[in-house]
Backbone as a chain_set.jsonl record, in Angstrom:
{"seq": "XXXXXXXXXXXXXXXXXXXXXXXXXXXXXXXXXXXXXXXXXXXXXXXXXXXXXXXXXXXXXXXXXXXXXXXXXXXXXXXXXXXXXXXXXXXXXXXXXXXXXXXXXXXXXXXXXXXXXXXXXXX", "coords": {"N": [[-41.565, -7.322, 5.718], [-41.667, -4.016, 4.487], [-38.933, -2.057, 3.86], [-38.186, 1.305, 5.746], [-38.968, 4.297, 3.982], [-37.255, 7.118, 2.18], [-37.27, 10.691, 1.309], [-35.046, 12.115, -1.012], [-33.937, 14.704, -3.424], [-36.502, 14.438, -4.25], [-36.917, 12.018, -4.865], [-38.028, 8.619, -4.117], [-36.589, 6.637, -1.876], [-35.462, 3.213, -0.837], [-33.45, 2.32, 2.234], [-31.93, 0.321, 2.37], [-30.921, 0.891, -0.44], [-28.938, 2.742, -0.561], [-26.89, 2.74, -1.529], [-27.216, 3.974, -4.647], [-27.432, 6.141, -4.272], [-26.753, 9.501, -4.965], [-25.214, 11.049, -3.426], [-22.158, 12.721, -2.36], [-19.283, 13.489, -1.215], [-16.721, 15.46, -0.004], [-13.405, 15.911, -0.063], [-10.196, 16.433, 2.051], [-7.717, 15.421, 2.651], [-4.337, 14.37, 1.912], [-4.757, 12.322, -0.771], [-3.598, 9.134, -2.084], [-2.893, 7.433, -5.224], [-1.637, 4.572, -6.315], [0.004, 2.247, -8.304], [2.085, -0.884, -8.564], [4.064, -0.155, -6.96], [3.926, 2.758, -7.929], [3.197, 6.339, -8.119], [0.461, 6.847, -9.376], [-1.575, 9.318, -9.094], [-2.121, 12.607, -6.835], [-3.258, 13.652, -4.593], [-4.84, 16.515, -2.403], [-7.683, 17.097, -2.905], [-9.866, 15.275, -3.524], [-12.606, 13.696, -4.8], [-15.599, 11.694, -3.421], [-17.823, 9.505, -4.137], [-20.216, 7.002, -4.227], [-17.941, 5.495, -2.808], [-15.469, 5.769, -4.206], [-12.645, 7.083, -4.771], [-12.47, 10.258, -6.659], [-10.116, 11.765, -8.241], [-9.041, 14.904, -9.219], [-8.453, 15.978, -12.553], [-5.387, 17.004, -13.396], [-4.059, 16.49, -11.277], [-3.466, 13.66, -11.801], [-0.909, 11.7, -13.238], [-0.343, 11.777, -16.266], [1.429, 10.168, -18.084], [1.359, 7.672, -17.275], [-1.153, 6.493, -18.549], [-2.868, 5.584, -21.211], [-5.398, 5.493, -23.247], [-8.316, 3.948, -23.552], [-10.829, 1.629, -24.984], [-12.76, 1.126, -24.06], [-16.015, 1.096, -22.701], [-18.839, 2.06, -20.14], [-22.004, 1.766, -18.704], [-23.553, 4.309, -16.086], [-26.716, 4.67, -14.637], [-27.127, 6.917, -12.99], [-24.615, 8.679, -13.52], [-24.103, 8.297, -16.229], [-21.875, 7.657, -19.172], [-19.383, 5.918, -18.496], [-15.525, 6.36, -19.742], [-12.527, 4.771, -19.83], [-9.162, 4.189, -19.116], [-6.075, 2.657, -19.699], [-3.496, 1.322, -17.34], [0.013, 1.582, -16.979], [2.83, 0.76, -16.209], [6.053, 0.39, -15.947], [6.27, -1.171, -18.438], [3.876, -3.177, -17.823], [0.358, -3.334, -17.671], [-2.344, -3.006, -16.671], [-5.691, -3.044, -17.515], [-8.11, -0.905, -18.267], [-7.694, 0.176, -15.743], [-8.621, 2.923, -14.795], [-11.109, 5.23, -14.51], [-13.528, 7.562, -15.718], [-15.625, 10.29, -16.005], [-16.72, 11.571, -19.289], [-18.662, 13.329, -20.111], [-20.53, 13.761, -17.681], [-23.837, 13.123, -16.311], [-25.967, 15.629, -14.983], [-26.497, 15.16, -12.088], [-24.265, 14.414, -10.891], [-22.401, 15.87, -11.53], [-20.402, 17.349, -10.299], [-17.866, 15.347, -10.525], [-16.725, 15.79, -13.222], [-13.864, 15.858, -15.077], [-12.556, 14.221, -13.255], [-10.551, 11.778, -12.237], [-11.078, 8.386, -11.288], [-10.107, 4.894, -9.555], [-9.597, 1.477, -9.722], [-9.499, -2.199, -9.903], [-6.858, -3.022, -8.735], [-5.775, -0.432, -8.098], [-4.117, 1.218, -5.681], [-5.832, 2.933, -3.532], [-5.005, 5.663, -1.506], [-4.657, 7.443, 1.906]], "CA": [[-41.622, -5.957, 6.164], [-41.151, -3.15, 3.387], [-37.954, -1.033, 3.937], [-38.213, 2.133, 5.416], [-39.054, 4.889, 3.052], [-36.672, 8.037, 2.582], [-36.927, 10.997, 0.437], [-34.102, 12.562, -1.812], [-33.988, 14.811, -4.61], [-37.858, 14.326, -4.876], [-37.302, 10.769, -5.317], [-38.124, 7.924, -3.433], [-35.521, 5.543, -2.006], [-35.638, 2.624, 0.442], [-32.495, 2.893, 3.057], [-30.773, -0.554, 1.856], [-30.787, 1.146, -1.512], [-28.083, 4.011, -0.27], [-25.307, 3.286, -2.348], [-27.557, 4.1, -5.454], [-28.097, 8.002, -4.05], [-26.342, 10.839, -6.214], [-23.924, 12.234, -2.967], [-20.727, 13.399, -2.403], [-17.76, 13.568, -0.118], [-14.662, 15.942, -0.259], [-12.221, 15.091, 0.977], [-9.089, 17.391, 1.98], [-6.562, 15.012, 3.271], [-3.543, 14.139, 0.813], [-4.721, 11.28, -1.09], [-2.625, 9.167, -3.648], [-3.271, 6.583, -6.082], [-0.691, 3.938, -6.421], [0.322, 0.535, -8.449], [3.578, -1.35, -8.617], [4.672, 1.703, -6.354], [4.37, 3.661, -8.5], [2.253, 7.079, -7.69], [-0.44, 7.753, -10.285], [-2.172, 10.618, -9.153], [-1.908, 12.589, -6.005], [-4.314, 15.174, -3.932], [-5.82, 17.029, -1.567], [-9.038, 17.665, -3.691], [-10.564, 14.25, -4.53], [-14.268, 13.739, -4.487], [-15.677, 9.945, -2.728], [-18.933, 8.892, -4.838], [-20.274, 5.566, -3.753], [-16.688, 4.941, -2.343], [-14.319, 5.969, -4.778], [-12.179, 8.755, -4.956], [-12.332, 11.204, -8.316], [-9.335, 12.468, -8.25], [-8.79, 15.864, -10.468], [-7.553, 15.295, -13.762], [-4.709, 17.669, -13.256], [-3.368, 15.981, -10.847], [-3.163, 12.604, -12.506], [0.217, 11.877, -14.143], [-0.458, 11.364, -17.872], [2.94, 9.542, -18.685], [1.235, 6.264, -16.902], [-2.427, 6.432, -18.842], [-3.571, 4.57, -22.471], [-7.192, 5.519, -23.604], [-8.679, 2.419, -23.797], [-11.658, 1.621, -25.91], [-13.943, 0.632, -23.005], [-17.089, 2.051, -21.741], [-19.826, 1.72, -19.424], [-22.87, 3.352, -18.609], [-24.385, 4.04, -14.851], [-27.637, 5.376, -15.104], [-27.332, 8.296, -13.063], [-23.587, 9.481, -13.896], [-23.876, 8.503, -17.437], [-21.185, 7.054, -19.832], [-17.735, 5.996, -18.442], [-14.502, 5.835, -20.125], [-11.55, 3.827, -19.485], [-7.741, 4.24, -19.532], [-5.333, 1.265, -18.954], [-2.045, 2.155, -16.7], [0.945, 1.154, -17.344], [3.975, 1.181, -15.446], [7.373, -0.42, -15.92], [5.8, -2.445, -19.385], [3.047, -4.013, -17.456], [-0.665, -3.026, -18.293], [-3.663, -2.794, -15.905], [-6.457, -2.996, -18.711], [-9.192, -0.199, -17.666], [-7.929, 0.618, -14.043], [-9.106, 3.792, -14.458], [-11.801, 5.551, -15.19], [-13.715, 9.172, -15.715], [-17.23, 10.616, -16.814], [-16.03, 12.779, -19.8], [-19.448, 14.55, -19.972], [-22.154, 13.45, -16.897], [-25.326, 13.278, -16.155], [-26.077, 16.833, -14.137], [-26.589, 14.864, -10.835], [-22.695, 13.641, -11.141], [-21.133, 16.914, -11.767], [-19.166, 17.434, -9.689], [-17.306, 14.086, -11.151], [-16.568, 16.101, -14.37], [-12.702, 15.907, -15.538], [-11.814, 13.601, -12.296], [-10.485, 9.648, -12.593], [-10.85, 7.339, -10.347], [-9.334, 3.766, -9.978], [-9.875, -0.125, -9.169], [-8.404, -3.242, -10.303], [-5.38, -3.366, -7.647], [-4.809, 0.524, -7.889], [-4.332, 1.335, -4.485], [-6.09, 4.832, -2.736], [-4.913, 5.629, 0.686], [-3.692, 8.498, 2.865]], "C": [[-40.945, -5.066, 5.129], [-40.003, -1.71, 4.123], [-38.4, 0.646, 4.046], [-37.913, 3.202, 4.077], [-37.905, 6.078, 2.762], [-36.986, 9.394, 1.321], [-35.666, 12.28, -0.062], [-34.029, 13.381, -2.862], [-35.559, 14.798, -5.263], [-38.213, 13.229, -5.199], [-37.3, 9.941, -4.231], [-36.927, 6.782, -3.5], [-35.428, 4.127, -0.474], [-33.908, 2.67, 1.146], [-31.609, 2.039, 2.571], [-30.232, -0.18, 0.194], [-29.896, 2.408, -1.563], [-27.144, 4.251, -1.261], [-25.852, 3.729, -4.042], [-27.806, 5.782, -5.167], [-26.762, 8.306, -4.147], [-25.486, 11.452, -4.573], [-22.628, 12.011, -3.105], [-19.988, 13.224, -1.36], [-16.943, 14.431, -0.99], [-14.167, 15.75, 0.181], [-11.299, 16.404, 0.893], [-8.11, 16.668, 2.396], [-5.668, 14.394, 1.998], [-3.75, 12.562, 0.604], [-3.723, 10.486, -2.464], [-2.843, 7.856, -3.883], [-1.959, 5.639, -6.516], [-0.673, 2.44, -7.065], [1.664, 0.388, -8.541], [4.121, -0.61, -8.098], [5.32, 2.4, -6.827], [3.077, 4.345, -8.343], [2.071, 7.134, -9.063], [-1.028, 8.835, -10.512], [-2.04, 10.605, -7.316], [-2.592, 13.744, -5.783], [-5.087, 15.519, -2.743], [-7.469, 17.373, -1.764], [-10.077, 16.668, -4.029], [-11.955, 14.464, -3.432], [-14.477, 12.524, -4.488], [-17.383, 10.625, -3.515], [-18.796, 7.585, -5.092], [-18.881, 4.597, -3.671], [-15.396, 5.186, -2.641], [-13.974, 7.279, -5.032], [-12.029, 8.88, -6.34], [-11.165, 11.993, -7.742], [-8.899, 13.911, -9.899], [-7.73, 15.618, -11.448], [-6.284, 15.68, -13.735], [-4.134, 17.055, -12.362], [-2.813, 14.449, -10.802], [-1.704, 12.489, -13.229], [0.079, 10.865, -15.364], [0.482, 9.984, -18.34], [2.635, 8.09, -17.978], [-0.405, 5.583, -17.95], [-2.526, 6.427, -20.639], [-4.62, 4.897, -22.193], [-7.859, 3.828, -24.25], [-10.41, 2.542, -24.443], [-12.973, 1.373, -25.122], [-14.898, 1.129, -22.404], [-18.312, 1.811, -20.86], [-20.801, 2.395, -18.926], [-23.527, 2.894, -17.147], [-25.481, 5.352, -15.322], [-27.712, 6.492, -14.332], [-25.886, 9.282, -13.326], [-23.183, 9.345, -15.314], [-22.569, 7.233, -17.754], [-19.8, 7.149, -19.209], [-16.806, 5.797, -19.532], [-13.486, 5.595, -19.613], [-10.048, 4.371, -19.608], [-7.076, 2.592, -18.593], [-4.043, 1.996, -18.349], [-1.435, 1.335, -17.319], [2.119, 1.525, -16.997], [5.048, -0.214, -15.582], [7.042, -1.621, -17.399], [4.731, -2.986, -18.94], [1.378, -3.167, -17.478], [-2.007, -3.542, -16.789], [-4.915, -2.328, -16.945], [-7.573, -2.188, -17.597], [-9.184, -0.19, -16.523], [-8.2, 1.445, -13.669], [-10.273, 4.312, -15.277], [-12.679, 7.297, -14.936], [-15.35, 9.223, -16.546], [-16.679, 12.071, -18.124], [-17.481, 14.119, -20.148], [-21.19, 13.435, -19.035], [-22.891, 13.854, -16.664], [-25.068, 14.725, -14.961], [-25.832, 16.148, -12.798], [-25.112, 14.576, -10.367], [-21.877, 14.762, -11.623], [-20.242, 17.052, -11.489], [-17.515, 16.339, -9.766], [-16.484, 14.81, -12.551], [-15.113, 16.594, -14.105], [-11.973, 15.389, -13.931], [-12.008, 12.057, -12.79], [-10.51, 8.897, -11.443], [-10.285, 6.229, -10.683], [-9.839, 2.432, -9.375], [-9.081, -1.199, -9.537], [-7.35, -3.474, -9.752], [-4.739, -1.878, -7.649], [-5.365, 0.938, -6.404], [-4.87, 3.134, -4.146], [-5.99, 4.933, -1.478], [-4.27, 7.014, 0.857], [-2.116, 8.415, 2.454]], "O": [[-39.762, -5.275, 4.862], [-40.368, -0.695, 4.716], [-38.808, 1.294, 3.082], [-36.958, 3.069, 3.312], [-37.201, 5.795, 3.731], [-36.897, 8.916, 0.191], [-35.522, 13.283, 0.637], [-34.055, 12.585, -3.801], [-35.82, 15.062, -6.437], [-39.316, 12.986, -5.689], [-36.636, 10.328, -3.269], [-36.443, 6.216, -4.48], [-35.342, 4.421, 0.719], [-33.093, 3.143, 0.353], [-30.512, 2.496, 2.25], [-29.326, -0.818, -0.343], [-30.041, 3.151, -2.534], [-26.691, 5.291, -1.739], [-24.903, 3.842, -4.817], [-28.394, 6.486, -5.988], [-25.816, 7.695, -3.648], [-25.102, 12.607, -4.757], [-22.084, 11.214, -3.87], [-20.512, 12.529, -0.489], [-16.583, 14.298, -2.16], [-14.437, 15.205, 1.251], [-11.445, 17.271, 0.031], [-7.2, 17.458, 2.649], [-6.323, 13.923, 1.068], [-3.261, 11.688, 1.32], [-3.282, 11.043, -3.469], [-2.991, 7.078, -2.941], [-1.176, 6.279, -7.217], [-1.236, 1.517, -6.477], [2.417, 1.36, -8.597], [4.995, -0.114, -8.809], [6.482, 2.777, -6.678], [2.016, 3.721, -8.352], [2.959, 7.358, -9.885], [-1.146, 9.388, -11.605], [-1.93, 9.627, -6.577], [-2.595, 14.707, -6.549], [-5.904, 14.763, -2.218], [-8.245, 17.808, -0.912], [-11.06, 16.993, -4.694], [-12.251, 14.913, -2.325], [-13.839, 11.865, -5.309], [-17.876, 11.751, -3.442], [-17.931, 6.992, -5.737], [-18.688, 3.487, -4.167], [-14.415, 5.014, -1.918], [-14.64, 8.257, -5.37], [-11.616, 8.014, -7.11], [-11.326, 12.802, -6.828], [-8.616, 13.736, -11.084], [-6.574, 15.219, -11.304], [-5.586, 14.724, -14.074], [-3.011, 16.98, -12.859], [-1.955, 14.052, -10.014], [-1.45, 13.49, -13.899], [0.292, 9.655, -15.439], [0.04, 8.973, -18.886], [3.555, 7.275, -18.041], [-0.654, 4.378, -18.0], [-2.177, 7.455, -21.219], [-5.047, 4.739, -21.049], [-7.695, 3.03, -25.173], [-11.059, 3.575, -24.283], [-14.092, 1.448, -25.629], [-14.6, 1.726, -21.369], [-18.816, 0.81, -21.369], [-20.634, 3.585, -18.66], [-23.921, 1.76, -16.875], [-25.314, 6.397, -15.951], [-28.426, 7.342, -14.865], [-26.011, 10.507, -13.337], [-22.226, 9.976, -15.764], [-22.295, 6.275, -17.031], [-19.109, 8.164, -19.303], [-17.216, 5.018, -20.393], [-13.315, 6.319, -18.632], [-9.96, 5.2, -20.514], [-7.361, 1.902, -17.614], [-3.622, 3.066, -18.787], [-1.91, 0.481, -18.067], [2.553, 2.598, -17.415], [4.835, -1.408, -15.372], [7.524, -2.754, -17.384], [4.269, -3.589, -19.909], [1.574, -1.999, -17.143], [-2.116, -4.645, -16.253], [-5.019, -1.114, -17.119], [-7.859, -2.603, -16.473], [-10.215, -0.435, -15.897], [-8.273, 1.539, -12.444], [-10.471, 3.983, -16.447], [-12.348, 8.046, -14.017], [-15.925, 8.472, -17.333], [-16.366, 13.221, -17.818], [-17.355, 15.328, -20.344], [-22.192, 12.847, -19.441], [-22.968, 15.083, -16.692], [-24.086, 14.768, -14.219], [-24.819, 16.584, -12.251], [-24.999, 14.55, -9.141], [-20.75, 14.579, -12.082], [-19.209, 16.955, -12.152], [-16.434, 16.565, -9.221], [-15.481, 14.176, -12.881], [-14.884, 17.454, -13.255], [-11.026, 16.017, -13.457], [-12.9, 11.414, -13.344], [-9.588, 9.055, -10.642], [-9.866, 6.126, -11.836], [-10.588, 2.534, -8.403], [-7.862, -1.042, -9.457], [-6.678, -4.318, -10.345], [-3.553, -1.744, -7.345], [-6.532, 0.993, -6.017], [-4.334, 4.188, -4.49], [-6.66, 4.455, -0.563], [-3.507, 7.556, 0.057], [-1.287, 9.109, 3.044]]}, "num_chains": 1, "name": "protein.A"}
């Protein structure tokens, strides 16, 4: 049985194929980004795309973040880059990451980081 149909954007998408569609979430509740408890970034402003919060760059604290050489490309937000944290000496290789110029559909992504690898996002 072929997966209902849906359409999006002008494009066709079957329904188990959701987490591949271009929306959004804002969020307003104070979110904060945490390893070794230690806060990384902290906000009321972050944006949830396929799960993860973008938190605004501005509210990131620099003094934990290494540009790391690493990149990756999703085909509709484009080219990621990487930073490694680093807190207390200890190194989280590419736990974060950012679109420094995306694809139009992914704008709203532009100059926010998100995180993975054991950095925690919660209320």
């Amino acid at each position: 049985m072929e997966a209902e149909q849906q359409t999006v954007d002008s494009r066709q998408f079957r329904l188990n194929d959701f987490h591949y569609l271009p929306f959004t979430i804002y969020y307003s509740l104070i979110m904060k980004a945490t390893w070794k408890n230690t806060v990384l970034a902290e906000s009321n402003d972050t944006v949830v795309v396929e799960g993860n919060h973008y938190f605004p760059l501005e509210s990131v604290k620099q003094e934990y973040f290494v540009e790391s050489s690493s990149h990756t490309t999703c085909p509709w937000k484009g080219e990621a880059s990487y930073y490694d944290v680093v807190v207390n000496g200890e190194t989280n290789r590419d736990a974060a990451w950012y679109y420094p110029e995306p694809k139009d559909a992914a704008a709203q992504i532009k100059d926010r980081v998100a995180f993975w690898r054991g950095v925690k996002v919660e209320e």
